[in-house]
C-alpha positions as CSV (number, residue, x, y, z in Angstrom):
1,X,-5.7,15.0,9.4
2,X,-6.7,11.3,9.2
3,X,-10.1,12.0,9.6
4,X,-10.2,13.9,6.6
5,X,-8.6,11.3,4.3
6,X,-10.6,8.7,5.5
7,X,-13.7,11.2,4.7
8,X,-11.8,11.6,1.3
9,X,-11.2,7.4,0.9
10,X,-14.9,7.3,1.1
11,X,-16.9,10.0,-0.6
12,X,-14.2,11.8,-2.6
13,X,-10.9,11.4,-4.5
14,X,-8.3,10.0,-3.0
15,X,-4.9,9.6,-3.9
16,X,-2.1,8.2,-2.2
17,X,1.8,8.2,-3.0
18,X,4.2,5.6,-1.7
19,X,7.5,6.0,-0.6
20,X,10.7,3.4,0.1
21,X,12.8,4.3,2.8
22,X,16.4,3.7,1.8
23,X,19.2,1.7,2.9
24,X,20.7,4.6,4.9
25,X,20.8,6.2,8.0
26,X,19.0,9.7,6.0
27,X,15.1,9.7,5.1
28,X,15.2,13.4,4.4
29,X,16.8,13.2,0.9
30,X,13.7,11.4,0.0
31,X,11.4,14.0,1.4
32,X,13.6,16.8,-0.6
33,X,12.9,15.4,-3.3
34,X,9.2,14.9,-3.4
35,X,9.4,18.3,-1.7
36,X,11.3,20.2,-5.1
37,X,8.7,18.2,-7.3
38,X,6.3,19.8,-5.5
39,X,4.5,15.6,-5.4
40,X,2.7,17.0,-1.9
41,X,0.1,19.2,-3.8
42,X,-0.8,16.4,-6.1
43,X,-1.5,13.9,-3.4
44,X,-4.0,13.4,-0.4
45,X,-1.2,11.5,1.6
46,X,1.6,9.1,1.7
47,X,2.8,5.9,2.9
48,X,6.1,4.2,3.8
49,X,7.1,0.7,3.4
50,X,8.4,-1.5,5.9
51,X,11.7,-3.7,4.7
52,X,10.1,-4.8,1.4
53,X,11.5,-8.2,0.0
54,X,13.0,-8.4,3.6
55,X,15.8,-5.8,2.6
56,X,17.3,-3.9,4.9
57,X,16.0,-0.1,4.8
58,X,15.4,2.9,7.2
59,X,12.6,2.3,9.5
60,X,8.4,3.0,8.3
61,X,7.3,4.3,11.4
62,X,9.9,6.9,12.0
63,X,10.2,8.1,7.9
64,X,6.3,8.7,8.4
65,X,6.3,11.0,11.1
66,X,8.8,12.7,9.2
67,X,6.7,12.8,6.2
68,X,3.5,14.0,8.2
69,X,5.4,17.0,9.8
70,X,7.0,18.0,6.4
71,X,4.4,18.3,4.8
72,X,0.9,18.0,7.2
73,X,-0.5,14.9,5.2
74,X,-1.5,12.0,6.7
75,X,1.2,9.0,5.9
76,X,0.3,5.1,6.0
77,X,3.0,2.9,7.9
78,X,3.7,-0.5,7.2
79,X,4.0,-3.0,9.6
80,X,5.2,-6.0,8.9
81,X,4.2,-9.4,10.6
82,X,7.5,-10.7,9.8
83,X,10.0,-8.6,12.1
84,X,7.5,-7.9,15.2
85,X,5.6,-10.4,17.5
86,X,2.6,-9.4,19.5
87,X,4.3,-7.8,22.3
88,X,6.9,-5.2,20.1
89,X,3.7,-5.0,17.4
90,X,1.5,-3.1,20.4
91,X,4.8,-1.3,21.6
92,X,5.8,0.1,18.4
93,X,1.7,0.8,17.9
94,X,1.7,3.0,21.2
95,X,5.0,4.7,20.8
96,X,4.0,5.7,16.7
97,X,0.5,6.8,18.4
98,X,1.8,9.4,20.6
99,X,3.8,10.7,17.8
100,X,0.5,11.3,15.5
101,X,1.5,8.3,13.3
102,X,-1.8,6.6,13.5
103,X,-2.7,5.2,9.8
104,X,-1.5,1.7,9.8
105,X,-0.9,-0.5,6.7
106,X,-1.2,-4.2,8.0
107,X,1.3,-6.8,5.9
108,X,2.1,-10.4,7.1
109,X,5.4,-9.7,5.2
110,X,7.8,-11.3,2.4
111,X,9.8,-14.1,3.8
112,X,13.3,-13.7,5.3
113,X,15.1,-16.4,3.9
114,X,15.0,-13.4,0.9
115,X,16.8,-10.9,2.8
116,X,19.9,-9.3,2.1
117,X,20.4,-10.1,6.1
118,X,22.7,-13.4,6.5
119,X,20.6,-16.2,8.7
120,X,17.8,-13.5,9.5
121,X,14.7,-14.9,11.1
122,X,11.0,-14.3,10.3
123,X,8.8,-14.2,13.5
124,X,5.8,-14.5,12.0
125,X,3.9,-15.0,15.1
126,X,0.4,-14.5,13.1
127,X,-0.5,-13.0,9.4
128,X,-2.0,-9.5,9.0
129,X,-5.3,-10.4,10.6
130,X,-3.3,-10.3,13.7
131,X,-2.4,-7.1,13.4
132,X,-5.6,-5.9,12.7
133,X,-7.0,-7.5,15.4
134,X,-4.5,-5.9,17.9
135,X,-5.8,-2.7,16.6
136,X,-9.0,-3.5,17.1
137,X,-8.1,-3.5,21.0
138,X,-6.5,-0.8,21.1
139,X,-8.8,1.1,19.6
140,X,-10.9,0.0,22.5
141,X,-8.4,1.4,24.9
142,X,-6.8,-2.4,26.0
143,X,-4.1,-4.8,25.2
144,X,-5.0,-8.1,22.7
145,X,-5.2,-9.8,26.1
146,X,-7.8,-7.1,27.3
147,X,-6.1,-5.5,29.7
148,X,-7.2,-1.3,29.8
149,X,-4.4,1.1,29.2
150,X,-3.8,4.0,31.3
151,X,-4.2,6.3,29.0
152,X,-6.0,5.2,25.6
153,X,-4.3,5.8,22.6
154,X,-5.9,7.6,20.1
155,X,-7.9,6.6,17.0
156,X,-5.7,4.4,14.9
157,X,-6.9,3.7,11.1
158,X,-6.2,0.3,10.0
159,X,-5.5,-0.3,5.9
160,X,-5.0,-4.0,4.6
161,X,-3.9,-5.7,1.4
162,X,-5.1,-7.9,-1.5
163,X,-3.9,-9.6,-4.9
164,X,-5.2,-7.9,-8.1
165,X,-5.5,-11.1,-9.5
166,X,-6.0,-15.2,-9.3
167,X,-7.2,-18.0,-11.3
168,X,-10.5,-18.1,-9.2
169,X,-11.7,-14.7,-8.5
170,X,-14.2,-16.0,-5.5
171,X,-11.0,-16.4,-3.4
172,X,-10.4,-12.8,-3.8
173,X,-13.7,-12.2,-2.4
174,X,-13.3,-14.3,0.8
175,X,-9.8,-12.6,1.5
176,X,-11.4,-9.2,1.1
177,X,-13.9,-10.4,3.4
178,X,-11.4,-11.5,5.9
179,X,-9.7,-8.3,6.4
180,X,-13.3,-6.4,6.1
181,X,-14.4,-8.2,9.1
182,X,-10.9,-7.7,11.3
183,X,-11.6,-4.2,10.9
184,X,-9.8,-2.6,7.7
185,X,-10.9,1.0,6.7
186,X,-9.2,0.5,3.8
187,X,-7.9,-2.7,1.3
188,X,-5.3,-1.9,-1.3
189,X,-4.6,-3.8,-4.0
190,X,-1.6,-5.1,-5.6
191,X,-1.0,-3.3,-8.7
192,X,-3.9,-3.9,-11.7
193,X,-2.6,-3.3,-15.5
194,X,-6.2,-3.6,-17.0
195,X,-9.0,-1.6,-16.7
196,X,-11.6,-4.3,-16.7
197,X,-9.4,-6.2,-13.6
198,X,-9.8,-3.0,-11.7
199,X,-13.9,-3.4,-12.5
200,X,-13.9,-7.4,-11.1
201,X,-11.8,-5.9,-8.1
202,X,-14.5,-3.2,-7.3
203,X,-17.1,-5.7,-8.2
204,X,-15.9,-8.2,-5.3
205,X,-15.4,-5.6,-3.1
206,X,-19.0,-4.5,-3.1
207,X,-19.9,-8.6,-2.6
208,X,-17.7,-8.6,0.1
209,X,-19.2,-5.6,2.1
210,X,-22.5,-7.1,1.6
211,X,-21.5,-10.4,2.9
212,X,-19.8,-8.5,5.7
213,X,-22.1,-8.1,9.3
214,X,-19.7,-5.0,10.0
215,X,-21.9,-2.1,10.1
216,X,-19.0,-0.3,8.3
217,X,-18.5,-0.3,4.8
218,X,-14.5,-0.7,3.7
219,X,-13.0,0.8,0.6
220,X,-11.1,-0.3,-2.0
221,X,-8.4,1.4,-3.4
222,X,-6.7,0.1,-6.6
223,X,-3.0,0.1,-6.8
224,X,-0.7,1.1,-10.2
225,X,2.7,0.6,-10.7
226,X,3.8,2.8,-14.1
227,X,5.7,-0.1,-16.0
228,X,8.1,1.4,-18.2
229,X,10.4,-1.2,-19.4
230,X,9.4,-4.7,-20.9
231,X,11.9,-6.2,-18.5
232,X,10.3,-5.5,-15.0
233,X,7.0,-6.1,-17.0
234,X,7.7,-9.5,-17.7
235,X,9.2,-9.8,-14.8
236,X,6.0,-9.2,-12.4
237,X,3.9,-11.2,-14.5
238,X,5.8,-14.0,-13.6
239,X,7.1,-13.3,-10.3
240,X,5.3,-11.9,-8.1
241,X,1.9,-13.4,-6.9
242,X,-1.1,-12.1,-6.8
243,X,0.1,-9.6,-10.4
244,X,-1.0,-10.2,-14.1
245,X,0.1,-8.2,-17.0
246,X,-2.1,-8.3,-20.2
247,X,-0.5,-9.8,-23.1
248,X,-1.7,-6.7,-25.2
249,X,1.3,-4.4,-22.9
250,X,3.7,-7.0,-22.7
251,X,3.5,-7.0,-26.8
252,X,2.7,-3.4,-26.8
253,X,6.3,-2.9,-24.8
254,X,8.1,-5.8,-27.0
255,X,7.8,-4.1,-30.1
256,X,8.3,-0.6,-28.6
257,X,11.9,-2.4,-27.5
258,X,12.8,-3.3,-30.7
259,X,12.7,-0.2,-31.9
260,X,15.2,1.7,-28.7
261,X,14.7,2.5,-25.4
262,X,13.2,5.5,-25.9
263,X,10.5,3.9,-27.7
264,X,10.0,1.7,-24.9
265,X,9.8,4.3,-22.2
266,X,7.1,6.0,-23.8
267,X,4.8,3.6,-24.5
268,X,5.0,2.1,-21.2
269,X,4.7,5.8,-19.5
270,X,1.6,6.5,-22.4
271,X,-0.1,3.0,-21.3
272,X,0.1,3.8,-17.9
273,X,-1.2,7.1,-17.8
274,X,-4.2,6.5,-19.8
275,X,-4.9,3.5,-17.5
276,X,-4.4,5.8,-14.1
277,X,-7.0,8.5,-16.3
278,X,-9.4,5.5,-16.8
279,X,-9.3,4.0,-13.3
280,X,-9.6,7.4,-11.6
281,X,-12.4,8.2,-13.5
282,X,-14.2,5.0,-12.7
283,X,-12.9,4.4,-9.1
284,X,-11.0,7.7,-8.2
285,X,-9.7,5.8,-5.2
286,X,-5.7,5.2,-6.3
287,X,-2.3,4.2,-4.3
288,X,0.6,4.7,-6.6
289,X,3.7,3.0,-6.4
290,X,7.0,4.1,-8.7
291,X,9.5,2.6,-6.4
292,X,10.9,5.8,-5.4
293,X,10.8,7.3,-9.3
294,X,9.3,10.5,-8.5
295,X,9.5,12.3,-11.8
296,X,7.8,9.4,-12.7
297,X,5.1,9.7,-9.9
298,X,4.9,13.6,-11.4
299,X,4.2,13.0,-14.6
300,X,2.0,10.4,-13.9
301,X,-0.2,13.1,-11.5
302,X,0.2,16.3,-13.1
């Protein structure tokens, strides 16, 4: 399963889907519903998040293995930096191995003083290299302090992530870098709203692997995040790090906005379907986010 969608992330098309877990004891509504959308034919695997914005939601590694044996596609977990040190990281790392969850999305981890948690602490004990480089020894068949395991786990795929955007590209480039040589398979982005961002992206991704004295080559897959109101477009252009939205949609989705809501829908949905057309035909290498709006996801694919 894993080998094949690594085999897929870097000589084919590849197309992931990602998925929240709720705030709720139930993960399987969510997997209904990709389920009656039939979203599993459309995509090469999944992934699950882990607490985004330090909220409160159903555990990654557990809704994974329940996405895997649903529907036998490999699922990405996030682990977070923020809720694990080193010695619960490598725990919940060997548990999720024996249970075939072995595709591991590396975050250090929004902070906690955000959470919906009262007082919560962040542990932070490292970033995401940290992470990465625990894998690393595992995937040798020790510990981070070197000591052997009885039994090895097996294979686990390491996947990292990067802004779409800063003020001084070159910075990109040395984080890509980073994570290339702590092992990453893969480095998603955050999400790109312009087609000749995605091209800089792939540009300093091939710099980076040829900086790089891993004999491996690491791939880069480009987020997109379907923006469909003008609200939550202005709002992760000047928000959220590491995300720019032209001026050309936030204008395009102003004046749709004027006219109703309908308006506004559809030439948000029309802009970002002609952008996912462009990007996979240029760099067919895609993780799509819709915060849980599956129709959206649908529409999007189909």
């Amino acid at each position: 399963m894993f080998k094949q969608l690594i085999e897929k992330l870097q000589h084919s098309t590849y197309i992931t889907l990602e998925t929240t877990p709720p705030h709720s004891a139930r993960f399987k509504p969510v997997i209904d519903t990709i389920e009656a959308l039939e979203l599993d034919k459309l995509v090469d695997g999944f992934s699950t998040t882990d607490n985004p914005l330090a909220k409160l939601k159903y555990n990654a590694l557990f809704a994974s293995q329940l996405l895997q044996n649903r529907f036998n596609k490999p699922v990405l977990a996030t682990m977070s930096m923020r809720d694990r040190n080193r010695i619960a990281l490598q725990s919940d790392l060997l548990g999720a191995n024996e249970a075939n969850v072995r595709a591991i999305l590396a975050l250090t981890g929004d902070p906690a003083k955000i959470s919906d948690q009262t007082d919560a602490k962040g542990v932070f004990e490292g970033d995401s290299s940290l992470l990465l480089n625990i894998i690393t020894a595992l995937n040798s068949g020790s510990d981070i302090m070197g000591k052997n395991f009885k039994e090895a786990p097996e294979t686990i795929y390491p996947f990292a992530v990067i802004n779409s955007h800063a003020r001084n590209p070159k910075s990109l480039q040395k984080k890509m870098l980073k994570k290339i040589e702590n092992g990453a398979v893969g480095i998603i982005t955050q999400p790109v709203y312009d087609l000749d961002n995605a091209k800089l992206l792939v540009d300093l991704m091939k710099n980076a692997n040829a900086q790089s004295s891993s004999e491996k080559q690491t791939t880069l897959i480009l987020g997109l995040f379907p923006i469909t109101k003008l609200r939550t477009a202005k709002f992760l252009d000047a928000h959220v790090p590491g995300i720019h939205v032209p001026e050309y949609l936030l204008k395009a989705l102003e004046d749709a906005a004027d006219i109703s809501a309908e308006e506004e829908y559809r030439v948000g949905f029309e802009m970002s379907k002609k952008l996912f057309t462009e990007i996979k035909a240029f760099h067919p290498k895609i993780h799509l986010m819709t915060a849980n709006q599956f129709q959206i996801a649908k529409d999007i694919l189909s």
